[in-house]
N, C-alpha and C positions, 0 to 999 in steps of 0.2 A: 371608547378607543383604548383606553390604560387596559382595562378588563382582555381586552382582545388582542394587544400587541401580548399581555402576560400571559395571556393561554399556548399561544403561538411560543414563546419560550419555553414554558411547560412541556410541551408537544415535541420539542427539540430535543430537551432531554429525554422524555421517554421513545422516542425513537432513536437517539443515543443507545439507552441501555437496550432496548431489542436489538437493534442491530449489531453490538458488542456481544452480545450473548451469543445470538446466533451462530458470528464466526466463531467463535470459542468453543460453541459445544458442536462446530461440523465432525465427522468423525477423522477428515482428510487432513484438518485444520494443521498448515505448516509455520514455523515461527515469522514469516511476513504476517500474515494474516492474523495471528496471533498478538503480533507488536500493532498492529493499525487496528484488530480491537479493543487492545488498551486504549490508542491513544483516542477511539472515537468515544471510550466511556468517560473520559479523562473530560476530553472537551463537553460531555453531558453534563456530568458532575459541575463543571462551571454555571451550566445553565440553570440547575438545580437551585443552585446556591444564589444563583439570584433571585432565583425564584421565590426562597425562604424571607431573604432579605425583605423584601415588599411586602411579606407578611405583618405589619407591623402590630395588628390587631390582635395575633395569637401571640400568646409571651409563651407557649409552647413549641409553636415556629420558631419565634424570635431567636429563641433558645438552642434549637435544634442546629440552626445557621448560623448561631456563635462557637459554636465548641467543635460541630463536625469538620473536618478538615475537607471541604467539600472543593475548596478553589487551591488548583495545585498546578497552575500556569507554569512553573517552571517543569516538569514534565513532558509536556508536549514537543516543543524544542524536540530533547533526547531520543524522546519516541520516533517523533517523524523523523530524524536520521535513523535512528536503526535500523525503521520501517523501511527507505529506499534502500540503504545498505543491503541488509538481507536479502531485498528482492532480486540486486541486481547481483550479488555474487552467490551461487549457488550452493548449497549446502553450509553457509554462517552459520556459526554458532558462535553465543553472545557468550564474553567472557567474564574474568572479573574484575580486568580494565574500561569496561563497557560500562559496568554496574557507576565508575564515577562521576559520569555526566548526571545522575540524578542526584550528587553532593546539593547541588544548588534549592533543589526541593525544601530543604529546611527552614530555606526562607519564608516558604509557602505557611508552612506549619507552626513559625513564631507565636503569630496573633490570634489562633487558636489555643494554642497550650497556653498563653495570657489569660484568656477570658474560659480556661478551664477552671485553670487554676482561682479565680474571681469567682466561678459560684461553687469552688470548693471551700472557700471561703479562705483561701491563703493570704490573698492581697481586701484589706481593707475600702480603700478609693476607689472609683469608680474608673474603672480600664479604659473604657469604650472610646475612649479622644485619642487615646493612646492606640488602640487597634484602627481606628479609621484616619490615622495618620501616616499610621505604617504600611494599611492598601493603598493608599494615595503614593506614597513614592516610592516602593515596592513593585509599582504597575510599572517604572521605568526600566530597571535591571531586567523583568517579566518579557517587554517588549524587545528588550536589546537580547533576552535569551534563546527567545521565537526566531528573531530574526536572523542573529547569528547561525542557529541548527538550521534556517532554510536558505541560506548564501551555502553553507556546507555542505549539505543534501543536493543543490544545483549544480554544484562541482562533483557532485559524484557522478552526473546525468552527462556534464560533457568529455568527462573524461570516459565513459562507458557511449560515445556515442557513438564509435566506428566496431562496437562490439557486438556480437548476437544475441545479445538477450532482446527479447522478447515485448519484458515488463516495460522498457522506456516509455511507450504510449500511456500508460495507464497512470505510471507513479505521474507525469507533469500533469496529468488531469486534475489529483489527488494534490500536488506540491502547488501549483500556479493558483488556487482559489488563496489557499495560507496568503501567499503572495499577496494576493488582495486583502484580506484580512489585515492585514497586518500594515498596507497603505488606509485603510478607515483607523484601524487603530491608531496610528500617529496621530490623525487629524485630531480624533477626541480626545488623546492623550494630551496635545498641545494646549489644549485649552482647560482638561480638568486640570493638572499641575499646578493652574494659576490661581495662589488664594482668591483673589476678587473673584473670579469668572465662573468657581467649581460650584458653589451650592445653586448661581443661578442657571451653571446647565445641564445640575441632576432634576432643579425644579421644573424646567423647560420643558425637557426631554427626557429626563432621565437617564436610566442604562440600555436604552433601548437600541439606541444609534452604532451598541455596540455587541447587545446580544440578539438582536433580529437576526444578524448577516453572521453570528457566530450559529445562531439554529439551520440557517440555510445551508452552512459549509457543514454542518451535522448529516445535512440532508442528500448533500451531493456525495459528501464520503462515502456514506451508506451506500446508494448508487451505485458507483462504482467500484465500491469494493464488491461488489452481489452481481456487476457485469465483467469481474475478474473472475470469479470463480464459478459461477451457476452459467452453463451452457443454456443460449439462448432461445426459447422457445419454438421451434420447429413446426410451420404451419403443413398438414398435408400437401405435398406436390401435386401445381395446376395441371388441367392438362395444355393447357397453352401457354405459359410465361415460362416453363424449366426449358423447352428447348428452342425458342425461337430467341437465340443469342445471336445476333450478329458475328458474322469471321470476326471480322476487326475487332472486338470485341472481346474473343474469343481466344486471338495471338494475343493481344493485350497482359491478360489473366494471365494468359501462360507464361509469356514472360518475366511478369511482376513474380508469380510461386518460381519461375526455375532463379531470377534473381535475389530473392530471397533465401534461397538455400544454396544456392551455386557461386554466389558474392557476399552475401552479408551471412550466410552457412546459420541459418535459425535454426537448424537440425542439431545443431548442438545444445542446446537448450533442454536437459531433460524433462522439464514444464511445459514444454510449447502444446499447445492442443489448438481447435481451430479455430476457439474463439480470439485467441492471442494471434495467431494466424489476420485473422480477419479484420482486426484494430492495426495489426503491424501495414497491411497491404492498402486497408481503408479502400474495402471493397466487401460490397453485402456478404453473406455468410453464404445466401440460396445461390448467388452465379459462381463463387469459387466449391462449393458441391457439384455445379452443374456441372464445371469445367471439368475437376477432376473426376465425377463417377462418369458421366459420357460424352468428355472429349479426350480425355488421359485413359478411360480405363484402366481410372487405379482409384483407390479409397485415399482419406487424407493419413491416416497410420504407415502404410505402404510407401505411399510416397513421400515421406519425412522419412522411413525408413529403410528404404530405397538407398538416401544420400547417406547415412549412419552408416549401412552395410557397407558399400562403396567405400569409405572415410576409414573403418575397420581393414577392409582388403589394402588400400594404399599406406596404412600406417605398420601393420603386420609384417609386410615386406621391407620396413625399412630398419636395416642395419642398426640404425641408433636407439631402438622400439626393441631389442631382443630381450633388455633387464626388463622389461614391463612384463604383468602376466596379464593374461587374457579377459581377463574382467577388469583390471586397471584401464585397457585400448577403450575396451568397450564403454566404459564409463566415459573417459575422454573424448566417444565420440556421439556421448548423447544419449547412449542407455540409461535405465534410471534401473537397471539390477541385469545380474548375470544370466538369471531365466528366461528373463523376456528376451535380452540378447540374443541366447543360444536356440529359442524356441524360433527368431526371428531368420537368423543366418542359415538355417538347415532349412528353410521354408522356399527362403530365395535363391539358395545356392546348392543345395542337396546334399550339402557336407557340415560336419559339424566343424569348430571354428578351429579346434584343436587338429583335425586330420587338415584343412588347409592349410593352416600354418604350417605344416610338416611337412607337404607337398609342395610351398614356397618352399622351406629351405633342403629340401632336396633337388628341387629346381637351380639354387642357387647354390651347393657345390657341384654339382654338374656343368653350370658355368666355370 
């Protein structure tokens, strides 16, 4: 059973490090995805580290797991804010104010530079009471630092909850396991803290109670970071299930996408695609295709930016919109560049965006 719960950690990490790499070396790869592959190598590297730990037979392990700065808890905290942050405001970029949320990090690295220093031969005495005293109550600041950056992180979620982004679905998926985590961890925490009770429930149990369910949240990350970003599998269309949709069924869908971009305006979102679409609405991917290619006769590009064009026409006209230039509107309403804009507006309207405008305000001193 030892042999098997440790493989299973094992496993956590190197599914950690694939799936961190992965995002990192996508070619698309934007700084959300960027900060939540840190922070899922971040969380490997823990698992790693215990892993070494148990090693106790190779003094080459042993060794490896004293000096590597392999457990860096106070990191993650940081990450997963940044990580919600970025996603939900658009174009973030992390500054040099951002960089001080990982000050705390150093605490991580104490008890490493300790027992470097010990087989550089600096220090004399034997460290090692002295470093497994220091992860013992070290794990309390660790826990109150997680938990702090995911009460902060949820406050970004309800303050962004009457807004259009997109992401909200995905980051509570990615935020609410932490949340669990982080209720298992009090529990063990409570009772290793206590000298009597700690050697007999590393003997018991071990670390397992607390890195089983940290390989799992590795696993779920993974997950859904990989149903954020990779469009999902598209099986050939039946010839019986794509059109026998119910009407009712049918006004349903339609209202959910005109309510979705007509009230909650997701068209703003220069990210949205239809897998984001399809989490936001929490309706299959095949019936909202179905709806828009043959009951809308429209594609899902078209009709996201259908509402964009629209958004640009009502914004162009307004008097207080005249200091903006035309790629600023455009942006603001959801273009993600001035090409796709201008290739989009001349498609739907037969005019480029420039000769409307001009034709609005010729219209409006002739008023």
């Amino acid at each position: 059973m030892h042999h098997f719960l440790l493989t299973l950690v094992l496993l956590g990490a190197l599914q950690g490090f694939i799936c961190s790499g992965l995002l990192l070396l996508r070619q698309s790869s934007k700084l959300p995805e960027r900060l939540l592959a840190i922070l899922i190598f971040v969380i490997a590297l823990a698992n790693l580290n215990i892993f070494l730990w148990y090693q106790q037979l190779s003094s080459i392990w042993s060794t490896l797991g004293n000096i590597l700065p392999l457990l860096l808890f106070m990191a993650i905290g940081p990450l997963l804010f940044l990580y919600v942050r970025a996603s939900l405001q658009t174009g973030y970029k992390l500054t040099n104010k951002d960089w001080l949320h990982f000050a705390p990090v150093s605490l991580d690295v104490i008890p490493y530079l300790v027992a470097g220093f010990y087989y550089a031969g600096v220090f004399d005495k034997d460290v090692f009471i002295f470093v497994d005293t220091y992860h013992t109550y070290v794990d309390i600041p660790r826990w109150l630092s997680l938990t702090t950056y995911c009460l902060l992180s949820w406050k970004l979620i309800d303050n962004k909850k009457a807004s259009t982004n997109s992401n909200l679905p995905i980051i509570k998926q990615i935020l609410i396991p932490v949340f669990i985590f982080q209720i298992i961890w009090f529990i063990f925490l409570l009772v290793y803290i206590i000298p009597g009770y700690r050697e007999t429930l590393i003997r018991s149990v071990g670390w397992f109670p607390l890195y089983i369910p940290l390989s799992a949240l590795i696993y779920w990350t993974g997950f859904i970071s990989f149903k954020l970003i990779i469009p999902p599998f598209e099986k050939p269309k039946s010839l019986s299930s794509s059109n026998n949709l119910p009407d009712e069924k049918v006004n349903e869908v339609v209202q959910q996408l005109k309510q979705a971009m007509e009230n909650d305006q997701l068209y703003l979102d220069p990210d949205l695609n239809l897998n984001r679409l399809v989490d936001y609405c929490t309706v299959p991917q095949k019936i909202i295709s179905t709806v828009l290619n043959q009951h809308m006769n429209t594609s899902f590009n078209e009709f996201v930016n259908l509402y964009r064009v629209e958004a640009f026409k009502r914004k162009i006209k307004d008097p207080n919109m005249q200091r903006y230039t035309i790629k600023g509107i455009a942006l603001d309403c959801g273009f993600n560049s001035l090409a796709t804009f201008q290739r989009v507006f001349k498609q739907m309207t037969g005019q480029l965006p420039s000769a409307f405008r001009d034709t609005g305000s010729n219209n409006n001193r002739r008023e």
